[in-house]
N, C-alpha and C positions, 0 to 999 in steps of 0.2 A: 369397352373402349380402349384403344391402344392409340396411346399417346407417341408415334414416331420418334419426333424429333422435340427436346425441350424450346419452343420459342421461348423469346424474351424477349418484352416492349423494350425499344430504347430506355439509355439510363436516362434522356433530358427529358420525355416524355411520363415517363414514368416518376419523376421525381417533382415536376410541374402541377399535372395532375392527380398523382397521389393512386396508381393503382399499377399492377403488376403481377405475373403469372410465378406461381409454384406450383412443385411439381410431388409427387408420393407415388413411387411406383406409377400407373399407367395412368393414376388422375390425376388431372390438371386443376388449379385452383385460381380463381380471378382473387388476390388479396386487394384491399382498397382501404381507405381511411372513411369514417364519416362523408365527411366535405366531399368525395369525389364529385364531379359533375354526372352526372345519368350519361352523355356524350360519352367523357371516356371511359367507361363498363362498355359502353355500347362498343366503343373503337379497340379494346379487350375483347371481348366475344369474336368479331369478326377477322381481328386478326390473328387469333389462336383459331380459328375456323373448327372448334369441336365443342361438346359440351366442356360445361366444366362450373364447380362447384362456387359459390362466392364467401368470400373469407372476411368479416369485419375487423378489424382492429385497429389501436389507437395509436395517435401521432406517433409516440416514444416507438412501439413495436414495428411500425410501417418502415421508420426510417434506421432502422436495426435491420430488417430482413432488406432494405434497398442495397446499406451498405454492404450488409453481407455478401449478395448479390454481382455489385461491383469488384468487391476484394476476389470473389471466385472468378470471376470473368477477366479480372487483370492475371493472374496465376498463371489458367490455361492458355490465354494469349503469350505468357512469357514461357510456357513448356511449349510450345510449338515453334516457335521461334528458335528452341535449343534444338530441336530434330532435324 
C-alpha cells in the first residue's frame, strides 16, 4: 500500500473525538484513545479512504502525539508563507 498523500483529521475533530492518523513510511495508522466513539474510527477509515492499522493509547500519549501534530502543522504553514 502506498500512502500518497499524509491526510490528517482536522485538529477540532480530532481532539473532540479523541482519534487521528500517523503515518511510518507508507503505513498509515488510525491512533485513538480508549473512549473513542466506534462513529469516529468509523469517520477515520473513510476518510483516509485506505487500509490502515489501529493504534491504542492513553489519554497522556493521545494528547502528546495531537500536539505534536499541531506544532508540525503550524511550522510548515509558516515555511510556506516565507517562500
Amino acid at each position: 500500500m502506498q500512502v500518497l498523500k499524509q491526510l490528517q483529521i482536522p485538529y477540532s475533530f480530532a481532539k473532540r473525538h479523541g482519534v487521528l492518523l500517523r503515518y511510518e513510511g507508507d503505513q498509515a495508522f488510525i491512533v485513538r484513545r480508549e473512549s473513542t466513539p466506534l462513529l469516529a474510527l468509523q469517520e477515520a477509515r473513510r476518510f483516509l479512504g485506505v487500509a490502515a492499522q489501529h493504534q491504542l493509547c492513553s489519554d497522556e500519549e493521545f494528547h502528546q502525539l495531537l500536539s505534536s501534530r499541531s506544532e508540525e502543522h503550524t511550522s510548515e504553514l509558516q515555511s510556506r508563507r516565507r517562500i
